[in-house]
N, CA, C and O atoms as a Tripos MOL2 file, in Angstrom:
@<TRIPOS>MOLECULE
protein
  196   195    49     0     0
PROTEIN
NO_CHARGES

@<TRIPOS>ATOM
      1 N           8.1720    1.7990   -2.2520 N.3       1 UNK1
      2 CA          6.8890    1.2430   -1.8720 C.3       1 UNK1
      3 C           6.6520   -0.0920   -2.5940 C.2       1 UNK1
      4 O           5.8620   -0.9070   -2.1180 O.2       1 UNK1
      5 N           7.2370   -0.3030   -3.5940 N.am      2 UNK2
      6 CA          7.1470   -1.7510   -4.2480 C.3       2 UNK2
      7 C           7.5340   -2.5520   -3.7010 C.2       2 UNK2
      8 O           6.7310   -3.3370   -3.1980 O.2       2 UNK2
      9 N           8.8000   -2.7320   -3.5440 N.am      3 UNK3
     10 CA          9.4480   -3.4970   -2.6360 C.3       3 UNK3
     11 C           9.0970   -4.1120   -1.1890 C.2       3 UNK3
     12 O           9.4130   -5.1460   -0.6010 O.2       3 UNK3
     13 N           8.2140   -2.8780   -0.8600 N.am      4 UNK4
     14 CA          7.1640   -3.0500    0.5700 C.3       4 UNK4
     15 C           6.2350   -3.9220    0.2100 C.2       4 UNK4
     16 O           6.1510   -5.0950    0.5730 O.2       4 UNK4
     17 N           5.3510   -3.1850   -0.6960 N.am      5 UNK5
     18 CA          4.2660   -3.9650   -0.8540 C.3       5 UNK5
     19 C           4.3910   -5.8180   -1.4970 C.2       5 UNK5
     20 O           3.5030   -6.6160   -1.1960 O.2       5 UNK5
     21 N           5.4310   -6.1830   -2.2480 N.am      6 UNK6
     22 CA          6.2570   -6.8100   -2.7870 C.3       6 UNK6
     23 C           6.4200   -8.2050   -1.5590 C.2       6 UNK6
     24 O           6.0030   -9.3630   -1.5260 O.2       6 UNK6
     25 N           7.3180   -7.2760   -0.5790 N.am      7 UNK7
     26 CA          7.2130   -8.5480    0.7970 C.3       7 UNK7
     27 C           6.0070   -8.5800    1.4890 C.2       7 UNK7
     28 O           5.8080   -9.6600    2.0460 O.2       7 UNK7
     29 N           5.1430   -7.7450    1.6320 N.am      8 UNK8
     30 CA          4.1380   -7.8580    2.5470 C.3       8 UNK8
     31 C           2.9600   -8.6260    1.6370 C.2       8 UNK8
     32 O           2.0790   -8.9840    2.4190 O.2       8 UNK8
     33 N           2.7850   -8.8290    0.9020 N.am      9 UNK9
     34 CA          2.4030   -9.6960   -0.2360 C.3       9 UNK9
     35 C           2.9050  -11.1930    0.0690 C.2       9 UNK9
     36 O           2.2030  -12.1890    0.2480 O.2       9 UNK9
     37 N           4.3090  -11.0880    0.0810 N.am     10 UNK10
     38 CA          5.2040  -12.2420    0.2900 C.3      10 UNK10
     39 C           4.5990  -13.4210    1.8890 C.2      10 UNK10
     40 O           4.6770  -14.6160    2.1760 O.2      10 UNK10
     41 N           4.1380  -12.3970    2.4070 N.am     11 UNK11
     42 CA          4.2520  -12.8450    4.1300 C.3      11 UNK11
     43 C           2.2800  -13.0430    3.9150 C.2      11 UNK11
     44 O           1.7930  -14.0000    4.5170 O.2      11 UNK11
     45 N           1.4420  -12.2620    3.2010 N.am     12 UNK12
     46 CA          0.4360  -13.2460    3.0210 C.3      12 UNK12
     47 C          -1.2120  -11.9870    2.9950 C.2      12 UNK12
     48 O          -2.4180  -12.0990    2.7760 O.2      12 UNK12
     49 N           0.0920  -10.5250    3.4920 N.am     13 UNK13
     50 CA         -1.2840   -9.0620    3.2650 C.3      13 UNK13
     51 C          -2.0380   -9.1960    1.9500 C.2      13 UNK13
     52 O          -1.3190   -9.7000    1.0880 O.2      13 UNK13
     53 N          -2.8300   -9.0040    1.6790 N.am     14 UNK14
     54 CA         -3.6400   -8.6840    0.6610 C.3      14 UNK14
     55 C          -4.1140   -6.9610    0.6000 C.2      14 UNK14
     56 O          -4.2470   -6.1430    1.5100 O.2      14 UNK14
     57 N          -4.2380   -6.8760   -0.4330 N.am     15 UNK15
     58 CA         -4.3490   -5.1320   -0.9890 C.3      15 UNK15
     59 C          -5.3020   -4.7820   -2.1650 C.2      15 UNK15
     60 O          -5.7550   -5.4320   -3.1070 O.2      15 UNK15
     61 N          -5.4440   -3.3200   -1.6790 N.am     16 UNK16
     62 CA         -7.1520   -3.5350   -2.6340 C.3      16 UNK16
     63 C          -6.6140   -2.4120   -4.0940 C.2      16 UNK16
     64 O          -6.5440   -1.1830   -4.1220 O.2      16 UNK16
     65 N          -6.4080   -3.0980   -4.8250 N.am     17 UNK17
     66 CA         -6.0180   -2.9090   -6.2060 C.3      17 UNK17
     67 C          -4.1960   -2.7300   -6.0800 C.2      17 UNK17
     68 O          -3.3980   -3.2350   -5.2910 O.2      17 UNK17
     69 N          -4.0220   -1.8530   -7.1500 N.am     18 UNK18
     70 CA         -2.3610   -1.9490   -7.7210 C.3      18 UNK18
     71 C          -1.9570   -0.7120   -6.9730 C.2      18 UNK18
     72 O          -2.9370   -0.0760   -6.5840 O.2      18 UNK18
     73 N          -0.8540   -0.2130   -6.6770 N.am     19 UNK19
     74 CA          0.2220    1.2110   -6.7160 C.3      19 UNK19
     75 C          -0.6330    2.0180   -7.1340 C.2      19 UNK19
     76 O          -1.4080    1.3950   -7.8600 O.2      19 UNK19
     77 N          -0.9770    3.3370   -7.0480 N.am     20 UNK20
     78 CA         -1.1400    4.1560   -7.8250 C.3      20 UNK20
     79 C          -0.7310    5.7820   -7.5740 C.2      20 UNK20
     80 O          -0.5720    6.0930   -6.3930 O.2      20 UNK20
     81 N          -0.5510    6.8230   -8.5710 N.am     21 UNK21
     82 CA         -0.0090    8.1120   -7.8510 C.3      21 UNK21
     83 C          -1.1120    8.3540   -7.1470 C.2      21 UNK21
     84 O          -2.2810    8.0630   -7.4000 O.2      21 UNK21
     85 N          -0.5400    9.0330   -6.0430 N.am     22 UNK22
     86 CA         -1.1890    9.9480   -5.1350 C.3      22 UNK22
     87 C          -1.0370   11.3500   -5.0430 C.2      22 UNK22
     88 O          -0.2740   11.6200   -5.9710 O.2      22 UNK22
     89 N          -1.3110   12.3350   -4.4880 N.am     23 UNK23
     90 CA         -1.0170   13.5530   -4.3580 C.3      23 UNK23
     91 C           0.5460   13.7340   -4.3900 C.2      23 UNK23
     92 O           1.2940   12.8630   -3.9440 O.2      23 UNK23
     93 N           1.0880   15.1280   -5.0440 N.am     24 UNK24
     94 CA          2.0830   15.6200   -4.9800 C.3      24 UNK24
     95 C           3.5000   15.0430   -4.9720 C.2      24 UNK24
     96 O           4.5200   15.3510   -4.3560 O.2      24 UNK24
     97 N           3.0970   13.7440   -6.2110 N.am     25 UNK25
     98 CA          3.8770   12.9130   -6.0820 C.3      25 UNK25
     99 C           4.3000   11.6520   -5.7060 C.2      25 UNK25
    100 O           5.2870   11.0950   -6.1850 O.2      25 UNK25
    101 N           3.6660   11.2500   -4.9660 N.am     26 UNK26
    102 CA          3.7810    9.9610   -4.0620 C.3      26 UNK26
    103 C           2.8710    8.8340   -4.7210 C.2      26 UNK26
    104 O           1.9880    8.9500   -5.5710 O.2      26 UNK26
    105 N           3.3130    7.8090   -4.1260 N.am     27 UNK27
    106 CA          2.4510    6.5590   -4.8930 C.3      27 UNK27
    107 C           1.9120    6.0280   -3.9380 C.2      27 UNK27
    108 O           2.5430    5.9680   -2.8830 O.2      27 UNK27
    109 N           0.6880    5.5280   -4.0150 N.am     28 UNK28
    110 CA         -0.1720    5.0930   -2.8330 C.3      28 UNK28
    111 C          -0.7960    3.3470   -2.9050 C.2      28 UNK28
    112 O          -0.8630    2.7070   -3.9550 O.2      28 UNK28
    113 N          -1.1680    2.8670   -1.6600 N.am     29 UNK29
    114 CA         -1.6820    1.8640   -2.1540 C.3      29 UNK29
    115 C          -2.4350    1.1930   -0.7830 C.2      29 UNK29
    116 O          -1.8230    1.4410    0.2560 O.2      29 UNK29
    117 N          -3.8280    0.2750   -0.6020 N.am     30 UNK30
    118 CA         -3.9380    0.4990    0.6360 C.3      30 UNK30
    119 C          -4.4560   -1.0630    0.7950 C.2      30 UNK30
    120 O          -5.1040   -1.7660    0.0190 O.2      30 UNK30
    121 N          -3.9420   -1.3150    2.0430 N.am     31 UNK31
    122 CA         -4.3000   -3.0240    2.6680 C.3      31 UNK31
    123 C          -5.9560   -2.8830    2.8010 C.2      31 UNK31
    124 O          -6.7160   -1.9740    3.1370 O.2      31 UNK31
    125 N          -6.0920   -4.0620    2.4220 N.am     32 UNK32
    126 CA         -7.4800   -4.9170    2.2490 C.3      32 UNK32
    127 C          -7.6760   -4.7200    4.0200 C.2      32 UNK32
    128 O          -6.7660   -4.9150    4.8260 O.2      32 UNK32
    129 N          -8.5530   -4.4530    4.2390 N.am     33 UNK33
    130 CA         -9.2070   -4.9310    6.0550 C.3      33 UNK33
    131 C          -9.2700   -6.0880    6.7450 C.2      33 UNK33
    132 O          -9.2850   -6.3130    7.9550 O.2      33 UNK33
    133 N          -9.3170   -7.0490    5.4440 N.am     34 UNK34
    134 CA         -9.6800   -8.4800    6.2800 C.3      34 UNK34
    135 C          -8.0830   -8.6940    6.4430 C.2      34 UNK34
    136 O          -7.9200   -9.6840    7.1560 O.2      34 UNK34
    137 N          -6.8600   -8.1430    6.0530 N.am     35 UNK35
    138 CA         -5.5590   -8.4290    6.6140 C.3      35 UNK35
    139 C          -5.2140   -7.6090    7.7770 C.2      35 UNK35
    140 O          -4.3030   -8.0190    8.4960 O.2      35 UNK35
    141 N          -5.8470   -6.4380    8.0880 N.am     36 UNK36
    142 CA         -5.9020   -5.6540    9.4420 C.3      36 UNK36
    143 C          -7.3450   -6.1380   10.3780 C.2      36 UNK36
    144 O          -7.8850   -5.3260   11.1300 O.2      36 UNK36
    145 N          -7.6630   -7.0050   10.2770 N.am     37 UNK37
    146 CA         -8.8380   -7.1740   11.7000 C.3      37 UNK37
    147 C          -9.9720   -6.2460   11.2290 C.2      37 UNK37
    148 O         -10.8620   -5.9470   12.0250 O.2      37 UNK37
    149 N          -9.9770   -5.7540    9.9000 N.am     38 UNK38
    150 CA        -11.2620   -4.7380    9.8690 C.3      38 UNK38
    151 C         -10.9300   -3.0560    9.8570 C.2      38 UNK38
    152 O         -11.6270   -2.0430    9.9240 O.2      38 UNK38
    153 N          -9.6750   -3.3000    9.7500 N.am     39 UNK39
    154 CA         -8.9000   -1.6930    9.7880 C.3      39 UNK39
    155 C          -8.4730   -1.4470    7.9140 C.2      39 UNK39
    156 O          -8.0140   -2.3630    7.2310 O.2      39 UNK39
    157 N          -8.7260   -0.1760    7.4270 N.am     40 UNK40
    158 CA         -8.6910   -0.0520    6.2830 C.3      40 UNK40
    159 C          -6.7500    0.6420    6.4180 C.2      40 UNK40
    160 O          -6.4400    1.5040    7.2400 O.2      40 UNK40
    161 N          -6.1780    0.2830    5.8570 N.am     41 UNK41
    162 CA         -4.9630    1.3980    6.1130 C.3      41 UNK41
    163 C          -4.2210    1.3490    4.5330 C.2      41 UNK41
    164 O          -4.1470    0.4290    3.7190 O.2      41 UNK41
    165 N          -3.6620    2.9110    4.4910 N.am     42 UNK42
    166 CA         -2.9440    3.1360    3.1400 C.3      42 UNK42
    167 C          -1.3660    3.1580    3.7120 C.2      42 UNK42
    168 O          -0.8230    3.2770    4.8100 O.2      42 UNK42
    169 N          -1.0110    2.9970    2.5090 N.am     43 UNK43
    170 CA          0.3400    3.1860    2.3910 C.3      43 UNK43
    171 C           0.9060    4.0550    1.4490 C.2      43 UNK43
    172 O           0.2980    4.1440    0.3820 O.2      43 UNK43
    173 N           2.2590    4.9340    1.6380 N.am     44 UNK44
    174 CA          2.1350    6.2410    0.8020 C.3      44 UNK44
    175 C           3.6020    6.3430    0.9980 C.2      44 UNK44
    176 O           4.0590    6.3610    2.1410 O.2      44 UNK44
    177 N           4.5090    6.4230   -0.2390 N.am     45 UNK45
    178 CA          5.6640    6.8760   -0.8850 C.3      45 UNK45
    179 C           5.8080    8.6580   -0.3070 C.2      45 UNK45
    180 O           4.8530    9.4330   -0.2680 O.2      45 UNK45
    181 N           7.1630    8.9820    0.0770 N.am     46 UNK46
    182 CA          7.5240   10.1220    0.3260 C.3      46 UNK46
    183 C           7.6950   10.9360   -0.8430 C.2      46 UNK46
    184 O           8.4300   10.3960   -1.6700 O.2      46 UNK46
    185 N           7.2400   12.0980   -1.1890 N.am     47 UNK47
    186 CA          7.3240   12.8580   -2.4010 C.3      47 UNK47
    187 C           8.5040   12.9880   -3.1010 C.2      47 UNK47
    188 O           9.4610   13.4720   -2.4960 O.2      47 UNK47
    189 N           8.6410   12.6340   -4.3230 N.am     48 UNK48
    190 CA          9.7740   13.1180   -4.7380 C.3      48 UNK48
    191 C          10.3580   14.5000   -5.0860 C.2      48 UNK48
    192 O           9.7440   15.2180   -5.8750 O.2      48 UNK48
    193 N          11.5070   14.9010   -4.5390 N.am     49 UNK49
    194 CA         11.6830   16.2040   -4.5380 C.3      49 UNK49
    195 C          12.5450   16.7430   -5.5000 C.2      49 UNK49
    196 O          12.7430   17.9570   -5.5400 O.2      49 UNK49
@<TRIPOS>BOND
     1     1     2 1
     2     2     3 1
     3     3     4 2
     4     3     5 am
     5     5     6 1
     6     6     7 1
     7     7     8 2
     8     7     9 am
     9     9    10 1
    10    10    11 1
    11    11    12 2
    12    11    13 am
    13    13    14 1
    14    14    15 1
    15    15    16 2
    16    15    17 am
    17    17    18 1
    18    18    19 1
    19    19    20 2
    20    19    21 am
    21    21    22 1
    22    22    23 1
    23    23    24 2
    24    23    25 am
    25    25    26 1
    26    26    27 1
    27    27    28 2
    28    27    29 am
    29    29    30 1
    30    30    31 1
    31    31    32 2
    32    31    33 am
    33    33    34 1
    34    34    35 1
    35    35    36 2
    36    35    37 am
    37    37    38 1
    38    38    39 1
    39    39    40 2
    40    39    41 am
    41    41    42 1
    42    42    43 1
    43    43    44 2
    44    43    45 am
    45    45    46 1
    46    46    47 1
    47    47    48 2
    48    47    49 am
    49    49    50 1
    50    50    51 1
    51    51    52 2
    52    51    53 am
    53    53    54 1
    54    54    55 1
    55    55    56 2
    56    55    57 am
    57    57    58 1
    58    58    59 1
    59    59    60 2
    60    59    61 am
    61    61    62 1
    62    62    63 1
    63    63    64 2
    64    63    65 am
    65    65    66 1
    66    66    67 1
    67    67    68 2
    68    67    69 am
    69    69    70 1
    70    70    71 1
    71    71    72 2
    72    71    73 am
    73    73    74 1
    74    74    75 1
    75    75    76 2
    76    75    77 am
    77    77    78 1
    78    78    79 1
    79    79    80 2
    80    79    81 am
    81    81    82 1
    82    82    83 1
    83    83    84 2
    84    83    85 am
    85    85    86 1
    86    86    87 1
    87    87    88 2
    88    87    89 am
    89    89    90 1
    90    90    91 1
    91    91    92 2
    92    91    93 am
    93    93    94 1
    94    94    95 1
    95    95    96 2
    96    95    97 am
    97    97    98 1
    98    98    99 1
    99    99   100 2
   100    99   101 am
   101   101   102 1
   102   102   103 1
   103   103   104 2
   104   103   105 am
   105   105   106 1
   106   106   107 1
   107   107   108 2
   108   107   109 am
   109   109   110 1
   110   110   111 1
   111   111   112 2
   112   111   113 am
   113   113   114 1
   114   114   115 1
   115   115   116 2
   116   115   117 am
   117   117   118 1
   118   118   119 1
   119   119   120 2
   120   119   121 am
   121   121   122 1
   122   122   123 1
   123   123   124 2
   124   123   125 am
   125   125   126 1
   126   126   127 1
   127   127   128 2
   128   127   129 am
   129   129   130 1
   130   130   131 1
   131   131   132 2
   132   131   133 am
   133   133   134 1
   134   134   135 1
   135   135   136 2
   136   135   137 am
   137   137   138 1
   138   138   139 1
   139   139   140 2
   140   139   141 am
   141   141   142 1
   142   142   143 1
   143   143   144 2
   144   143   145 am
   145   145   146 1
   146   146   147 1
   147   147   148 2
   148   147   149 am
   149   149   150 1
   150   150   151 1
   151   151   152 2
   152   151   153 am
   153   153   154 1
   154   154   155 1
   155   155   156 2
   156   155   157 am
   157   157   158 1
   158   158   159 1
   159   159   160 2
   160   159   161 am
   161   161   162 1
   162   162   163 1
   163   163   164 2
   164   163   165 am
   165   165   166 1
   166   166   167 1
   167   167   168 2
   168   167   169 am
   169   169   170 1
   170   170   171 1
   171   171   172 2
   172   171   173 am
   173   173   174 1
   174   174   175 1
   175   175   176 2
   176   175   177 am
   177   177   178 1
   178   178   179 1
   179   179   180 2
   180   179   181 am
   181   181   182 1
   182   182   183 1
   183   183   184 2
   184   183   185 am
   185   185   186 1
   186   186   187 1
   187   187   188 2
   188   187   189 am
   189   189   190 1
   190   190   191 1
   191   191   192 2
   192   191   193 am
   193   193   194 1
   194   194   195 1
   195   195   196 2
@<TRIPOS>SUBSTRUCTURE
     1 UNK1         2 RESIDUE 1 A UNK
     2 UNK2         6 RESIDUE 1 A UNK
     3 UNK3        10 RESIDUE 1 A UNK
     4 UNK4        14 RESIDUE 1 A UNK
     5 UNK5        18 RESIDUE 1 A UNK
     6 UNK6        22 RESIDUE 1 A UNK
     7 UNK7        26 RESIDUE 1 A UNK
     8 UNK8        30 RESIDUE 1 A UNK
     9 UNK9        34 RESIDUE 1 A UNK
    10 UNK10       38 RESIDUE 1 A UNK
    11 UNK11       42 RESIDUE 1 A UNK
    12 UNK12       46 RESIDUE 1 A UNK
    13 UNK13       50 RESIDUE 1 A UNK
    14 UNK14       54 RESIDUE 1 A UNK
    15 UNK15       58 RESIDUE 1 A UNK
    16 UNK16       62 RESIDUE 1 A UNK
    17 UNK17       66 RESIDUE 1 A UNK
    18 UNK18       70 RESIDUE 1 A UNK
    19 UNK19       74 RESIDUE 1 A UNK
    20 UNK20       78 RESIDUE 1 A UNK
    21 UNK21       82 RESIDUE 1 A UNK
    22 UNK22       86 RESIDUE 1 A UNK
    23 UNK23       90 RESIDUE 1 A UNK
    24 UNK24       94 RESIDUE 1 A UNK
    25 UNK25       98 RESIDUE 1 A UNK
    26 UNK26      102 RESIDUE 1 A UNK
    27 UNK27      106 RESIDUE 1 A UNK
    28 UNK28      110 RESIDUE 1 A UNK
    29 UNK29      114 RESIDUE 1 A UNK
    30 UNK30      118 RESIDUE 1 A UNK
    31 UNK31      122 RESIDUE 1 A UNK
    32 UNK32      126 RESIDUE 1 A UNK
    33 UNK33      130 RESIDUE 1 A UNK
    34 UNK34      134 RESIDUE 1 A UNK
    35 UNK35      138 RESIDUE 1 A UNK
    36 UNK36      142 RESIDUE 1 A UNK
    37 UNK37      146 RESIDUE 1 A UNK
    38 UNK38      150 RESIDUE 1 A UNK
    39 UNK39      154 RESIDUE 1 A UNK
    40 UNK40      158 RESIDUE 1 A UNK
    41 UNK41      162 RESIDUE 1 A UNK
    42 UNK42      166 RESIDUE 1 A UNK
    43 UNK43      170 RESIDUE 1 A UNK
    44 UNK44      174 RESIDUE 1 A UNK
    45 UNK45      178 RESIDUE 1 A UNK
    46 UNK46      182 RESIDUE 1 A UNK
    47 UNK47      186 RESIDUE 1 A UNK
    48 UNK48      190 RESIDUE 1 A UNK
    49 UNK49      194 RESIDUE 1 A UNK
């Protein structure tokens, strides 16, 4: 998810704070709205098993 967030950063998304854990493992992190048209959306690491 770093690496994601890392280029999409690169290309010009903005995001509302840092990485952080999420449930059951996973690391979460979620785009700012004004880079989606007004759409809030997260982003979320697959659990480590």
């Amino acid at each position: 998810i770093e690496g994601e967030v890392e280029r999409m950063e690169g290309c010009g998304i903005q995001f509302l704070g840092k990485i952080r854990p999420g449930s059951a493992g996973t690391k979460v992190t979620f785009i700012h709205p004004k880079s989606l048209h007004g759409v809030l959306a997260e982003l979320c690491s697959h659990p480590k098993e």
